[in-house]
ZAMARGU-4260 file (C-alpha; in steps of 0.2 Angstrom, whole numbers, plus 5000, padded with zeros to 4 digits):
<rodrens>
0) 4848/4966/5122 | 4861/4965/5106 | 4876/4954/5110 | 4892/4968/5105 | 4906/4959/5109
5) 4914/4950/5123 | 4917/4967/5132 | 4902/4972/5133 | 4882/4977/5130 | 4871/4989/5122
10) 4855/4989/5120 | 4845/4990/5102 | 4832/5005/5100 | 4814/5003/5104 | 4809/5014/5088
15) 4818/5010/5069 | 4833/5022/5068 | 4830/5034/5053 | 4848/5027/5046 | 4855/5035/5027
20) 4858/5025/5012 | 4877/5031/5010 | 4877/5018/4993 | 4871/5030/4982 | 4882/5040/4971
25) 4881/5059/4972 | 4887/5072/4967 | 4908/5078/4969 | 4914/5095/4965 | 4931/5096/4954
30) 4939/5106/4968 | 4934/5090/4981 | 4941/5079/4968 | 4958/5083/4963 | 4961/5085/4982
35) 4963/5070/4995 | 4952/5070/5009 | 4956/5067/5026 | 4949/5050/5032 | 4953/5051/5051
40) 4939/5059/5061 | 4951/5067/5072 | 4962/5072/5060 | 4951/5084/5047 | 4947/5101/5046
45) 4931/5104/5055 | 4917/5108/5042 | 4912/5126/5051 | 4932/5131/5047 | 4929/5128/5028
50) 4926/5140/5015 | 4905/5142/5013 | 4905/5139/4993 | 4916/5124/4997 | 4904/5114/5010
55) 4892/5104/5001 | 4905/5100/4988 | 4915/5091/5002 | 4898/5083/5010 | 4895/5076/4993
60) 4915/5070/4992 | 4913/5062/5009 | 4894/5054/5010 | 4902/5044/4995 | 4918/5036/5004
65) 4905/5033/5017 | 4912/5032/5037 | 4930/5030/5042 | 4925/5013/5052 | 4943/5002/5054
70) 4943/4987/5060 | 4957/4982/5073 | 4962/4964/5076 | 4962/4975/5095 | 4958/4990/5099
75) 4968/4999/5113 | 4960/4998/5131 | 4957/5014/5142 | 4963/5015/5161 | 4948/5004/5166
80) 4951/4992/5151 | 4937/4996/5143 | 4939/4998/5123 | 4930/5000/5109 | 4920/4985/5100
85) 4921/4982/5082 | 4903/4976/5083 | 4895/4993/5085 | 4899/4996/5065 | 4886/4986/5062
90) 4873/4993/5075 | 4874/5012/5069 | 4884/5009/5050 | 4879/5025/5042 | 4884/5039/5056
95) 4897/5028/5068 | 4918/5030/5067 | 4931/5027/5074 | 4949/5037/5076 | 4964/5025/5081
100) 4973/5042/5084 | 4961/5047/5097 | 4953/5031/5103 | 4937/5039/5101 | 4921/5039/5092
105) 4913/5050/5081 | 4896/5055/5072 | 4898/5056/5055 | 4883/5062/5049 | 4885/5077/5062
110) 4901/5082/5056 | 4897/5084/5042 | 4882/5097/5045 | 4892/5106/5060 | 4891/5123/5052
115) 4893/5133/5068 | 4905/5127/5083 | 4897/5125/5103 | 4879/5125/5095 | 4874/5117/5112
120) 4881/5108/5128 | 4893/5091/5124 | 4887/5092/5107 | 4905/5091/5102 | 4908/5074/5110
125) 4905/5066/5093 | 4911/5080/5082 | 4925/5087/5090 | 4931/5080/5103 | 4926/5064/5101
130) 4917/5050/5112 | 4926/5037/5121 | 4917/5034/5139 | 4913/5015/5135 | 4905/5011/5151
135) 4890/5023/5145 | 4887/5013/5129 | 4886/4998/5140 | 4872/5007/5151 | 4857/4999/5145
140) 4846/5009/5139 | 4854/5025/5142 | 4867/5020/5129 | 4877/5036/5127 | 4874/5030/5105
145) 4855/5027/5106 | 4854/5045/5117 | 4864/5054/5104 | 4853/5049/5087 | 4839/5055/5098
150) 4845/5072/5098 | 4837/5084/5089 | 4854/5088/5080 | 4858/5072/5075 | 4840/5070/5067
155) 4843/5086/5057 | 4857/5079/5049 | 4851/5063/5045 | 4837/5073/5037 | 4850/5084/5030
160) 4858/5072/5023 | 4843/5062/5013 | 4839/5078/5006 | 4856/5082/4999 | 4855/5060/4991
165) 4839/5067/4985 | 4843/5073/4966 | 4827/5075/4961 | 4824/5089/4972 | 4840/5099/4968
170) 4835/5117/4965 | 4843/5114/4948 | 4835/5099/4942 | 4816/5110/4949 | 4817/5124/4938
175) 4822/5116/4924 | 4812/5099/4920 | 4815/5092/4903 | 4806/5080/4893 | 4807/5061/4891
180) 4812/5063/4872 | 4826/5076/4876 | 4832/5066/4889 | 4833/5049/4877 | 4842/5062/4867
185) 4856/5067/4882 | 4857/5048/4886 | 4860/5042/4868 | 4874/5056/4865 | 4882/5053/4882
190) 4881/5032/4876 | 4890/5037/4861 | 4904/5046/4868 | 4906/5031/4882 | 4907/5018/4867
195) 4918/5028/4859 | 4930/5031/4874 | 4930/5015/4878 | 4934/5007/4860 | 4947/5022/4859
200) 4956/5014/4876 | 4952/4995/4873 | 4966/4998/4857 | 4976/5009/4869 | 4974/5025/4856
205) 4972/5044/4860 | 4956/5053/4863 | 4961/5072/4859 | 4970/5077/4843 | 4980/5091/4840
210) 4970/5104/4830 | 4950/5100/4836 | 4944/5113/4827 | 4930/5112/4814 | 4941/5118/4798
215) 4954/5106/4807 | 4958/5090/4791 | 4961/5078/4808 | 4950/5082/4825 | 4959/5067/4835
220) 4952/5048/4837 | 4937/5054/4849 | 4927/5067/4837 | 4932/5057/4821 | 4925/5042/4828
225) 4908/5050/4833 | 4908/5057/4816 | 4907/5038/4807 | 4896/5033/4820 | 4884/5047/4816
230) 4887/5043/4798 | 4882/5024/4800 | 4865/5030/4813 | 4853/5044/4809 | 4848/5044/4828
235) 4866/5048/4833 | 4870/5060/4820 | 4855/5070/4823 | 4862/5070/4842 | 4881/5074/4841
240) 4895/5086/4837 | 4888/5100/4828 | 4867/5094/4833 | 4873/5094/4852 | 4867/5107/4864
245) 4881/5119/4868 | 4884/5114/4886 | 4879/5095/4884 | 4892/5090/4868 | 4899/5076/4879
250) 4916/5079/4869 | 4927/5089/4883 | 4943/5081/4889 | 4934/5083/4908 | 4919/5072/4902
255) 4930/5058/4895 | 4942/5057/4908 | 4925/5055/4920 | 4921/5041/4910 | 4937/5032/4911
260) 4936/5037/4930 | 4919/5029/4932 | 4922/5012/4921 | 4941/5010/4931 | 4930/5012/4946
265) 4919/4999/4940 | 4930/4986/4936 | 4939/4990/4955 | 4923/4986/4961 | 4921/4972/4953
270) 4938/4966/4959 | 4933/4969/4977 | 4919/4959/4975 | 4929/4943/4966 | 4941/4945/4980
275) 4926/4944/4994 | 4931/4938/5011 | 4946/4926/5002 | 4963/4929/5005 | 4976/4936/4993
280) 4990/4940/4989 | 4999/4956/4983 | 5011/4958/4968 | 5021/4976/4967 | 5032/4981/4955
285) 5040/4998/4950 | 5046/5006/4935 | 5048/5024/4927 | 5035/5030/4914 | 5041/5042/4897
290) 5039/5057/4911 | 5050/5050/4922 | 5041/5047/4935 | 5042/5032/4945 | 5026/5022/4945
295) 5020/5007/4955 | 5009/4991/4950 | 4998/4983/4962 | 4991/4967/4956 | 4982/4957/4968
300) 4982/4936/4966 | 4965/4927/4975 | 4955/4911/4972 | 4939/4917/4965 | 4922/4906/4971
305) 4924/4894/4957 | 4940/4888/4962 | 4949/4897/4947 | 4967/4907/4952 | 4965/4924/4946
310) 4978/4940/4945 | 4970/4956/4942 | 4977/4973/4941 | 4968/4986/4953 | 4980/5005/4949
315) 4997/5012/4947 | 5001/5023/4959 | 5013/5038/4958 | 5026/5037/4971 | 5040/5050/4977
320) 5054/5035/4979 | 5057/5019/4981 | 5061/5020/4996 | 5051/5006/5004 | 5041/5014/5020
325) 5036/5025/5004 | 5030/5009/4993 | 5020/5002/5010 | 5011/5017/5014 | 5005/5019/4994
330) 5001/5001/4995 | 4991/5001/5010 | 4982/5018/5007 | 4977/5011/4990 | 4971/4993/5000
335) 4963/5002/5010 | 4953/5016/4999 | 4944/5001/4988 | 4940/4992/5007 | 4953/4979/5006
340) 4954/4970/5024 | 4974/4971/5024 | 4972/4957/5037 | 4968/4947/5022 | 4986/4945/5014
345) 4993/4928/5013 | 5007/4933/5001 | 5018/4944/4994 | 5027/4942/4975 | 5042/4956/4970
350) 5056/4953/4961 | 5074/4953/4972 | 5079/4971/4973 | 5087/4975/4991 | 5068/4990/4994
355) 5057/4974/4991 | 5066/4957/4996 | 5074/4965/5013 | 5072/4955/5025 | 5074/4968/5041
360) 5069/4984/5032 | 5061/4980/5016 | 5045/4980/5007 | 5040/4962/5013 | 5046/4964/5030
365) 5037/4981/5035 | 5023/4969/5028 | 5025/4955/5035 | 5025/4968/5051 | 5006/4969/5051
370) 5001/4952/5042 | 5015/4939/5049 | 5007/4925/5034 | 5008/4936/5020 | 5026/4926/5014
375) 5035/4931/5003 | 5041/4924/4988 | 5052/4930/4975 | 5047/4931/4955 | 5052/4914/4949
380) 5053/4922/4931 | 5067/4934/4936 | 5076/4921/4945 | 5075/4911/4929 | 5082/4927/4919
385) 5096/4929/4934 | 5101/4912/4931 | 5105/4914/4914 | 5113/4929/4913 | 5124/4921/4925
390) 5126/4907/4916 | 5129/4917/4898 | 5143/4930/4908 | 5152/4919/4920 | 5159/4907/4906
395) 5172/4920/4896 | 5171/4912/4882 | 5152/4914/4882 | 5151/4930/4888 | 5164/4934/4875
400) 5150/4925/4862 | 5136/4938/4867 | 5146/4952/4863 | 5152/4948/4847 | 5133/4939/4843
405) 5126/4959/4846 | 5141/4967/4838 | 5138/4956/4824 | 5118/4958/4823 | 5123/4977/4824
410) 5132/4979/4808 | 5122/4968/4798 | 5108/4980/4805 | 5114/4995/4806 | 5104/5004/4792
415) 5088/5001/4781 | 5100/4997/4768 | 5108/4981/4774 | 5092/4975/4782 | 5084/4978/4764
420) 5099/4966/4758 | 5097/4953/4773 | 5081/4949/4769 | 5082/4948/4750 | 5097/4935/4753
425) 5085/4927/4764 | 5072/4926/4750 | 5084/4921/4737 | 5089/4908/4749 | 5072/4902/4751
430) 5069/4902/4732 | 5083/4890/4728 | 5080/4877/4741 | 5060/4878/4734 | 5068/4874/4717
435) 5080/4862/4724 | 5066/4852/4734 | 5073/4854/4749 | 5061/4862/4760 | 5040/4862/4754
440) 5027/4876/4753 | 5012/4880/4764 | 5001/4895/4772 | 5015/4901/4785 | 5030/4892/4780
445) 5046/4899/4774 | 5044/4917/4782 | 5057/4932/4779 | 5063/4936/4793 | 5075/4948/4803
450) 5089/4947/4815 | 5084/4950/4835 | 5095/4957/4848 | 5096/4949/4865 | 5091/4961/4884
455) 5095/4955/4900 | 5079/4964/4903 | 5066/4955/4890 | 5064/4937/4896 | 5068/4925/4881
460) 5075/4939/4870 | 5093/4928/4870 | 5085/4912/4864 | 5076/4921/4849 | 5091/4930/4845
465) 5104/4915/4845 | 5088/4907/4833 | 5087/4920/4821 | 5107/4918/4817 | 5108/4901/4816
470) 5091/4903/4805 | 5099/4918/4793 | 5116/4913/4796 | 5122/4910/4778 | 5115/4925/4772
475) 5120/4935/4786 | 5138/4930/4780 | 5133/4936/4762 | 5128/4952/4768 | 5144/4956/4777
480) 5155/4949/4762 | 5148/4962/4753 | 5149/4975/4763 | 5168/4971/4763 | 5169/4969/4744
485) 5161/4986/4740 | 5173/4998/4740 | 5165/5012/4734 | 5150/5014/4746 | 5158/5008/4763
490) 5171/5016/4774 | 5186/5008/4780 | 5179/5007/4798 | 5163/4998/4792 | 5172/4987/4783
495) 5183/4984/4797 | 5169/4980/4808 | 5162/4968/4794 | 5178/4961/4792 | 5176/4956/4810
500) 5161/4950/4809 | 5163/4939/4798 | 5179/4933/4806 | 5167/4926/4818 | 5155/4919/4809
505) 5170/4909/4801 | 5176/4903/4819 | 5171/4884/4826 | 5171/4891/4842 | 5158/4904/4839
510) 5147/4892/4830 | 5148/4879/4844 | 5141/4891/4859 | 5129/4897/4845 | 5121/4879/4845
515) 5124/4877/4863 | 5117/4892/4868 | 5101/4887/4858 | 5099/4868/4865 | 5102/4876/4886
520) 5091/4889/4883 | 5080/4881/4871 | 5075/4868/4885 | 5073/4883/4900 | 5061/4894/4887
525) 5045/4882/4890 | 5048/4885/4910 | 5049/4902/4908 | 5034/4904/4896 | 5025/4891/4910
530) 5030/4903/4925 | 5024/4919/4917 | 5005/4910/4916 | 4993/4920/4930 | 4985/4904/4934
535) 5001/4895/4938 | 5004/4886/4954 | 5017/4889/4966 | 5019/4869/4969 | 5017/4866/4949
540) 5030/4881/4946 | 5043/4871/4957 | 5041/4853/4949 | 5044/4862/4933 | 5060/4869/4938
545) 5065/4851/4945 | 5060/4844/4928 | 5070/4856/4918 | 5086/4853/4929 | 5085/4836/4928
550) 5081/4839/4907 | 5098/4850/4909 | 5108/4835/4917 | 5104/4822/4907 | 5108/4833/4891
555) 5124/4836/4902 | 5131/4817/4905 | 5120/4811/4889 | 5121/4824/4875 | 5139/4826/4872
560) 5139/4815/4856 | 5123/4820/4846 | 5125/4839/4850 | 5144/4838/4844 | 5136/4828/4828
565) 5124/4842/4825 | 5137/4855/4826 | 5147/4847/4814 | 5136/4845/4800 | 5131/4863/4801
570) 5150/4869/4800 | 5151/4854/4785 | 5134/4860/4776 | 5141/4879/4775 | 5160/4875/4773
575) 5167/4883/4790 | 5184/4873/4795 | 5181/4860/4809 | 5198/4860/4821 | 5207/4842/4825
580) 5201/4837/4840 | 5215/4828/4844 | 5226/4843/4841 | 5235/4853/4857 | 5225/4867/4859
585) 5233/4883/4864 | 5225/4900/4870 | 5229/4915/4881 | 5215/4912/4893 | 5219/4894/4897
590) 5233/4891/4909 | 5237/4872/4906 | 5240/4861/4923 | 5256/4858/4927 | 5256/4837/4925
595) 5247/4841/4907 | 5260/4846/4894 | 5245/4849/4883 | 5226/4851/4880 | 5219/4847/4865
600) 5203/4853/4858 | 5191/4839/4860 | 5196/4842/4880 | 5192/4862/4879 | 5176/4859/4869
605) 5168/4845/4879 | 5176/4849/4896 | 5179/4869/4895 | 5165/4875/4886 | 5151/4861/4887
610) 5151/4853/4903 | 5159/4870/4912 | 5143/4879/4904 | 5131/4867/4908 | 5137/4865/4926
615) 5136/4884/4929 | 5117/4883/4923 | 5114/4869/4936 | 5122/4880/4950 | 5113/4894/4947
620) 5095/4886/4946 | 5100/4876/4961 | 5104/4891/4972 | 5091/4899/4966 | 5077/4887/4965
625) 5082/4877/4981 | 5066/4871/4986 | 5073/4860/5001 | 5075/4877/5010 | 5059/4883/5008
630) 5049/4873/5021 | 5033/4878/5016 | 5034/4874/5000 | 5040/4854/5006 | 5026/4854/5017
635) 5012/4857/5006 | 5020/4846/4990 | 5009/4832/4994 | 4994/4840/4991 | 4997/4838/4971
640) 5002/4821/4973 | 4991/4804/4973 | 4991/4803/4994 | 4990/4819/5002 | 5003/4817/5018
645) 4992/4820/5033 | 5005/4826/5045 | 5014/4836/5033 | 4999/4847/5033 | 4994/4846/5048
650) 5013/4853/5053 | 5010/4867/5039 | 4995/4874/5046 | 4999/4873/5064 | 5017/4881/5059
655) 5014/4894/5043 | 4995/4897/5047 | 4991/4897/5064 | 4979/4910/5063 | 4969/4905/5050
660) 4962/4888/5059 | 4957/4888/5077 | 4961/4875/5088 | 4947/4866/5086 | 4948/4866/5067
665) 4968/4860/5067 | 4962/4844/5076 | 4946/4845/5062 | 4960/4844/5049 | 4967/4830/5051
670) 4951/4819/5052 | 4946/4829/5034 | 4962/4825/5025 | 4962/4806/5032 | 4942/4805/5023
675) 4948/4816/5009 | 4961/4803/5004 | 4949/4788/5006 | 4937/4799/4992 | 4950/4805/4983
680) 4955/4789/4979 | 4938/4783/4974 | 4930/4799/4966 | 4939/4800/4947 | 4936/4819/4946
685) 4945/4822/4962 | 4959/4810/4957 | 4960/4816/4938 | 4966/4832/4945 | 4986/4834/4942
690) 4988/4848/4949 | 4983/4859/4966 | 4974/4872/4954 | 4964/4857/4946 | 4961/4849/4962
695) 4953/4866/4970 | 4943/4868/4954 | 4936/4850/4958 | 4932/4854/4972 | 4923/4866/4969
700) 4914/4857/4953 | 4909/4840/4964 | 4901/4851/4978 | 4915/4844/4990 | 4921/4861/4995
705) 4907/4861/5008 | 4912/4847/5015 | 4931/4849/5017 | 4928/4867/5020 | 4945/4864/5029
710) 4956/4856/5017 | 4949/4868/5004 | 4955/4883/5014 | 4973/4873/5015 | 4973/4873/4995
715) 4967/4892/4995 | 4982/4899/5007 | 4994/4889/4996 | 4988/4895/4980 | 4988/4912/4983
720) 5007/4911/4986 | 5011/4920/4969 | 5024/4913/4956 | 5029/4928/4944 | 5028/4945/4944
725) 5024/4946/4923 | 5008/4952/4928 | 5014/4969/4934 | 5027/4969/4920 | 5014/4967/4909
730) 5005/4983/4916 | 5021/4992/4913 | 5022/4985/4895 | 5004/4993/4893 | 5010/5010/4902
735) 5022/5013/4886 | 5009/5010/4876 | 4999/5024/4882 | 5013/5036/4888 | 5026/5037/4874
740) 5032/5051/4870 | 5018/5060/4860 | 5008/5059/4876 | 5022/5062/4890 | 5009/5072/4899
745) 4997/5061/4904 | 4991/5065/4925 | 4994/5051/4934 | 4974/5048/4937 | 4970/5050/4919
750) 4986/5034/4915 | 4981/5024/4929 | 4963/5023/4923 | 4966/5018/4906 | 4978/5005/4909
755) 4965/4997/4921 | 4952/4996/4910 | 4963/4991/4897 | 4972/4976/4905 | 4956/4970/4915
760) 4944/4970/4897 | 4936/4955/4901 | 4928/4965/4914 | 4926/4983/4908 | 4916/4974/4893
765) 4902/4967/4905 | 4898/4984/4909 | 4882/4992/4900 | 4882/5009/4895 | 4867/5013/4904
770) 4874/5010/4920 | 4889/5020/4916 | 4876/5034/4912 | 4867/5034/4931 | 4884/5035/4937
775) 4888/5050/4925 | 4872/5058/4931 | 4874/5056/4951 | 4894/5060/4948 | 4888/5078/4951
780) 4875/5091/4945 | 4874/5090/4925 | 4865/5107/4917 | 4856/5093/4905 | 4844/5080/4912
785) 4849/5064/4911
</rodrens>
């Protein structure tokens, strides 16, 4: 007897079932492909209502997805609550499925060579209909299972089906046997063209060219490629282009877009195998493409066997909306395709929009619906960028700054003329303080360079720009003195604008946000580089943010006099008036207190615009990086400190991870973390460790992990939480890349391919052409023998 579950018995056959190898990969018809396939058993078209010419096409298509078998945390219970048991996947795994719309099982194997309907009595039951009468696969040895692989039809199509796995028997492949040296030719002419594709999209370039004919001067990246190769290798050039047999060139657009298919594939794969049994997280993101269509990243973030945080990107899906039931269902269908357990999610990482971050009908709710641990956390980079925009447009006067710093930066650069000028001032520039002494020579030093504008969009865009005026900003001035002076080559407007613009550049004010703009942001761009690392930590993330607030206080309360000193000898060292602090100052937007006849200008400087600027910085990183109302987070902060807090994580798991530890293993816990901290303590390599992420690799290094298998698993769920989203961003950064507007018709299979074996390299490159080739060949039925 084989235990299947707590509902239930069956009993194991006395004979060795004849069970199919579905692993194999086998031929797909293009019509199968470019069409989705219904996975439920209840669901599809039965295969006797299918077009003839279209049959073993589908077969092929389906044998490689292999049986719909989902697993249910519960399955639903009949009127005698009895129910179907998960265990029986792995008694009958090449034939068994299951349909949750039915509550029924079915035959897969059978379905699939049901050519004719009612070809005998109850037949059906695992075809059609389906099979759900429990109590008979309980019944011993008259398992209603064990009784329907003896049946004559179900041995046929087991037989069926390993002859159709069976290439080497395809009437094609009998008729026409070639030899071993013509096949070393096929394989080493399909080898080139996989090298060549994947170079081609390793430098994000296009395969096809415009004219690929042979009198054509440029036949495209893919055909002029192959003919250097062939002009470096006799073997290759005696195989390709013009050598090759007609109908086996390897050079189509079909052929290299099955490559890329079968190497994104690959790498997918290999992702799914990283990931393993561990739990993850799930990063989305959408954004439109040059076609505009709206596209959405999945990035999955897991803690690989060596204890190492990874964030890999699987696909980019096509989606109608944004609507986010329409985001969920994309997500899960895509989860599910690559064999994903969705049970697995521990976290979820989007940025704030209202479809992602909603807490009743969003994205992380209709989530957190199925998966109640999968928390979400939301992009720590674009919180940062939210809290300075706010910052830079709340203050007028430096919201007023930005707009005349990209007014500015747009006249100097409006045209290849005055860029031509700005840099040759710079260079003069450079020349005479070389002459003078005042600045030395060196490899990389003293580089021309350009003015930059600043988006709300690009993440530290605003502290490059404000440094590349402060940088160029004499010479910026010279440029716009001489668009003012030349009268015969300007109009009056673009004078008027450079009048302008130099008016600013000529103000106190301006230069005195200028520098203070530089030294706030200047002391948040490290935290935002350190959040946009994929092996950042979630705990790390949030002692950053507390050090960069504190870094912004003290510069607040303790800065005043050496920032002020600063600014003044840059307005003395290029002669811009300083104003008397002592003076009244007057100005439209301040409306002066009623006890105070008058402010002076050391009060609007210091009080106004310093403090004022610095104090709406803090506000917005504190309500948005408030980390005393994320529980969680308080909980697990111990765990990167000397003494991990015992009851602290104790509370977390029996609070935030119920699920994950039984009852047994909560109590486990605490006798683990209380011996942990007695060898932690003691053990350098464990105590060396300054953050969670080097304290998992430890673990894993020392050959603890076995040990505190429990307090291991802790540190895993907490590193999976996710940090930023600039992985996903990045994938969109590598989608313009690819489609831009010379390729704006890019399918959406063809785009997605590339950028995954673009992003994820490092894996695509372990890959061996030969094993791309078995794949090429058992893809479908190939006219030449490989």
């Amino acid at each position: 007897m084989v235990d299947g579950g707590s509902d239930g018995m069956v009993v194991e056959p006395d004979h060795p079932v004849n069970e199919v190898n579905l692993n194999h990969g086998i031929p797909i018809g293009k019509e199968v492909v470019d069409n989705n396939l219904e996975r439920d058993p209840a669901k599809r078209m039965q295969m006797f209502d299918r077009p003839v010419n279209l049959r073993e096409q589908v077969r092929r298509a389906y044998l490689n997805l292999g049986p719909y078998q989902i697993y249910l945390k519960e399955y639903p219970k009949d009127q005698k609550q009895r129910r179907f048991i998960n265990a029986w996947f792995k008694m009958f795994p090449s034939w068994l499925e299951y349909s949750p719309t039915t509550n029924a099982s079915y035959c897969f194997l059978c379905y699939l060579f049901n050519d004719k309907p009612n070809v005998c009595n109850g037949y059906d039951a695992f075809t059609v209909k389906g099979f759900n009468n429990w109590k008979k696969v309980n019944d011993g040895k008259n398992c209603a299972f064990l009784n329907h692989i003896d049946s004559s039809q179900h041995r046929n199509a087991v037989t069926y089906s390993e002859n159709l796995l069976n290439q080497a028997t395809h009437i094609g492949n009998v008729f026409e046997k070639q030899s071993q040296e013509q096949i070393s030719k096929n394989r080493l002419r399909l080898k080139t063209s996989i090298d060549v594709v994947r170079w081609l999209t390793y430098q994000a370039c296009a395969l096809r060219g415009h004219d690929e004919s042979t009198n054509s001067k440029n036949r495209g990246n893919f055909l002029e490629m192959l003919k250097i190769l062939a002009s470096y290798n006799n073997e290759v050039a005696k195989v390709v282009l013009e050598n090759a047999p007609y109908n086996s060139k390897y050079t189509s657009s079909d052929i290299q877009k099955e490559i890329l298919d079968i190497i994104a594939n690959k790498v997918r794969c290999h992702i799914r195998s990283e990931v393993g049994d561990s739990y993850y997280c799930v990063m989305v993101d959408e954004s439109r493409d040059e076609s505009k269509k709206e596209q959405m990243a999945i990035v999955l973030r897991f803690v690989d066997a060596q204890g190492i945080v990874r964030e890999r990107f699987l696909d980019l899906v096509h989606v109608r909306d944004t609507l986010s039931l329409t985001l969920k269902t994309c997500l899960w269908n895509q989860l599910l395709q690559h064999k994903f357990d969705v049970q697995k999610i521990r976290g979820q990482g989007y940025d704030g929009a209202s479809n992602m971050r909603g807490k009743w009908n969003g994205l992380q709710a209709l989530v957190r619906d199925y998966c109640p641990c999968a928390y979400y956390v939301h992009c720590f980079a674009h919180r940062l960028q939210l809290a300075l925009v706010s910052a830079s447009t709340e203050i007028i006067p430096v919201h007023q700054f930005f707009s005349h710093l990209v007014f500015t930066i747009n006249v100097v650069c409006a045209s290849s003329k005055r860029h031509d000028e700005l840099q040759k001032a710079k260079a003069d520039e450079i020349q005479k303080l070389l002459d003078l002494g005042e600045i030395g020579s060196g490899s990389g030093l003293n580089q021309v360079r350009t003015l930059s504008r600043p988006g709300d969009t690009r993440w530290g865009s605003h502290f490059k720009s404000v440094c590349s005026l402060i940088e160029m900003y004499d010479v910026t001035r010279v440029v716009l003195q001489g668009i003012i002076e030349d009268l015969s080559h300007t109009t009056h407007s673009q004078r008027g604008d450079a009048d302008t613009a130099y008016g600013y550049l000529q103000s106190f004010e301006f230069v005195f946000i200028l520098h203070l703009m530089k030294e706030l942001m200047g002391k948040t761009n490290d935290l935002s580089k350190a959040l946009q690392k994929k092996s950042q930590d979630i705990l790390n993330a949030m002692e950053l943010v507390s050090s960069t607030k504190d870094n912004l206080n003290t510069f607040r309360n303790n800065g005043w006099d050496s920032f002020f000193a600063k600014v003044t000898f840059f307005c003395n060292k290029l002669q811009i008036d300083l104003p008397d602090m002592e003076a009244p100052y007057t100005s439209t937007r301040y409306r002066p207190r009623k006890k105070d006849l008058h402010v002076t200008f050391g009060h609007y400087y210091r009080v106004d615009l310093f403090n004022a600027t610095l104090d709406k910085q803090l506000h917005e990183l504190n309500s948005r990086f408030n980390e005393e109302t994320i529980e969680l987070l308080s909980l697990s902060s111990s765990l990167s400190s000397k003494e991990i807090n015992v009851d602290d994580i104790c509370l977390l798991v029996e609070k935030y991870y119920p699920q994950d530890f039984t009852d047994q293993e909560k109590i486990q816990l605490r006798y683990q973390l209380e011996i942990f901290n007695i060898e932690k303590s003691k053990n350098i390599n464990l105590s060396g460790a300054s953050t969670i992420s080097d304290l998992c690799k430890s673990l894993v290094d020392t050959k603890k992990r076995e040990t505190y298998y429990l307090v291991d698993r802790v540190i895993r769920l907490i590193l999976t939480l996710p940090v930023s989203t600039a992985t996903t961003e990045r994938g969109f950064s590598a989608m313009k890349i690819f489609k831009n507007r010379l390729r704006n018709k890019m399918s959406d299979d063809y785009l997605a391919n590339s950028l995954v074996i673009y992003i994820e390299k490092e894996i695509a490159e372990n890959f061996d052409s030969e094993s791309i080739i078995d794949e090429f060949k058992n893809l479908k039925g190939r006219r030449a023998e490989l």
